[in-house]
N, C-alpha and C positions, 0 to 999 in steps of 0.2 A: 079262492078269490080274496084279494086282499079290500078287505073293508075300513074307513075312515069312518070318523063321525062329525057330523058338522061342526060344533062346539065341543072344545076342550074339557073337560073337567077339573076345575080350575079348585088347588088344595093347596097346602103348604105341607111338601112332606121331603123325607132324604134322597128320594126316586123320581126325580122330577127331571123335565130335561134341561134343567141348570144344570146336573150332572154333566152332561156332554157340553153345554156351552163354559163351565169351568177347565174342562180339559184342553177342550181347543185351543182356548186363551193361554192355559195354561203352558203347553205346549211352545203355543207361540212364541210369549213371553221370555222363555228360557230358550228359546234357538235365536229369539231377538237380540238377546244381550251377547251374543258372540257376533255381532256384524261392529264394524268397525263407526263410530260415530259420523264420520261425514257418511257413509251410506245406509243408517239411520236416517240422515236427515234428505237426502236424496228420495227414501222412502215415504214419508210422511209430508215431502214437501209438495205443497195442491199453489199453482199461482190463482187466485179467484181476483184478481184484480180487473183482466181482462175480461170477466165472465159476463152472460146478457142478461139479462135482468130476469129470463125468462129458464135461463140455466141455475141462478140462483134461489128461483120460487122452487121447481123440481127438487133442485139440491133438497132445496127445504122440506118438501115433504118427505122426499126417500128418507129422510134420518127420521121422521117423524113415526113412519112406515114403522122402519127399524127397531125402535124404541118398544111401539105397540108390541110388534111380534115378540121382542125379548121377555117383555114382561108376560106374555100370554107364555113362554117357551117355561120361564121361571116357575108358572105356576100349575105344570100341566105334567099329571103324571107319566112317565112312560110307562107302554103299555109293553110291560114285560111279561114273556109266557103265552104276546098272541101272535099269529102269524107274522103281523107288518111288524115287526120288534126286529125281526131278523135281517129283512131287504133294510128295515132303518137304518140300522149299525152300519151292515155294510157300505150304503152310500156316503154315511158321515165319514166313515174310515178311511175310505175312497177319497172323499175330498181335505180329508184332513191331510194325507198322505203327501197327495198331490198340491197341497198346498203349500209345505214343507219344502220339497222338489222345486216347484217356484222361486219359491221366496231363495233359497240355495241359489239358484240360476242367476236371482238378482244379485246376489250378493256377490258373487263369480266376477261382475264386469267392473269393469273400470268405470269408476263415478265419471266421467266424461264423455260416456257412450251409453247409445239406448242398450236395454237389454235384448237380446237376440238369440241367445241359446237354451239349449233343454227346451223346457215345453213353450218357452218364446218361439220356437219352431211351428208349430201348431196352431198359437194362437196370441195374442197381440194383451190378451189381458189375463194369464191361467190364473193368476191370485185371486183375482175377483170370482171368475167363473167355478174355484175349488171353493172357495165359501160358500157361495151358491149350493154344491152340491152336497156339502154336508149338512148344511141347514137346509137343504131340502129332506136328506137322510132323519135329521130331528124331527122335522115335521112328520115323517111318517111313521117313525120311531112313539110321536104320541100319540096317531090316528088321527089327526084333526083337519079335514077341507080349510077352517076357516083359516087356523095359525099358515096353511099353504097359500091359500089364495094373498094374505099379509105380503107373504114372503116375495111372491110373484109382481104384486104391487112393488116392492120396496127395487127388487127386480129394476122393474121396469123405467124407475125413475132416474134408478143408478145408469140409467144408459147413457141420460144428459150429461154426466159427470164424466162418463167414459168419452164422449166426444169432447168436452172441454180437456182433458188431458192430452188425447190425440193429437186437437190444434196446440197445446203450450209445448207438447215435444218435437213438432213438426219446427214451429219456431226454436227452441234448443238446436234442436239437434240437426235443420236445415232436410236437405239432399238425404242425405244416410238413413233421417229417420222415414221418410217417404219413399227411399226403395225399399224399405225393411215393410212398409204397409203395401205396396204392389204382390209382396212375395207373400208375405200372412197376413190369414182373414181375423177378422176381430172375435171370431166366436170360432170353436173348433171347426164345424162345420157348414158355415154359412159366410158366404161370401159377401162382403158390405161395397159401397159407393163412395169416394171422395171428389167433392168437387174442388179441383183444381183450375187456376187460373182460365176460370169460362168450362173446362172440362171436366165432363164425369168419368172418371176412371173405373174400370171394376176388379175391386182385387179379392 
């Protein structure tokens, strides 16, 4: 039975899960610098001008979310040598992998089109959702309910963010990006609602 503990054990040491949250970044970082500058900035670019007032508090706390967790992830040893060490790694590796894979896909399309292939097949957001899964991989990687439950919160708020993106590419990108959301669900396996002019669709 794999066991957590509610609190972290919170140290300053070289076996922390900084370890794995330096990798990922680091990772990132260096497959980042081979995308081409305008789809760089396609990546990182969020319109919040349009956002509700109510998408912008959420926003607010998910990073706030966020922050907590890093700093608990920073100072939290992993627990190497006990059982959940093992399923840890694998889901991080898992989602790092498939993070990769993503981010590749995105970089694949022409800055003028949504993205749509590789794991855009599957799923409407894999970047977001392969984070998730490696930072959930971390969390269990240190044993800790709480740094999960963080994570889950931070989760949860990023969903407002992921609906505000959906409506600024549906504007982009018209027609094309709304048969692209008919055909894929927002999550791999769960089917979501868009309402459309008076109509809720279910894709």
């Amino acid at each position: 039975m794999i066991k957590l503990d509610l609190f972290p054990t919170l140290e300053i040491g070289w076996l922390n899960g900084w370890v794995l949250l330096c990798l990922f970044y680091l990772i990132y970082g260096v497959f980042l610098m081979t995308f081409p500058k305008n789809v760089r900035a396609k990546l990182f670019y969020y319109d919040r001008l349009r956002w509700s007032k109510k998408q912008r508090v959420f926003y607010a706390i998910g990073k706030v979310s966020v922050l907590f967790y890093l700093v608990l992830i920073f100072f939290s040893p992993l627990k190497i040598g006990a059982i959940i060490f093992i399923p840890g790694i694998i889901l991080f590796l898992l989602g790092l992998v498939g993070f990769i894979i993503a981010l590749s896909n995105f970089k694949n399309m022409p800055p003028n089109q949504p993205t749509t292939k590789g794991l855009y097949r599957i799923s409407r957001h894999p970047q977001i959702h392969m984070l998730f899964i490696s930072g959930l991989g971390i969390c269990i990687a240190i044993g800790s309910w709480l740094v999960l439950c963080i994570l889950i919160i931070s989760k949860f708020f990023g969903y407002f963010r992921i609906i505000a993106e959906e409506e600024a590419c549906m504007k982009q990108y018209g027609d094309l990006y709304c048969s692209y959301m008919k055909r894929v669900p927002r999550y791999f396996h769960i089917k979501t609602y868009l309402k459309e002019k008076g109509n809720v669709n279910k894709y």
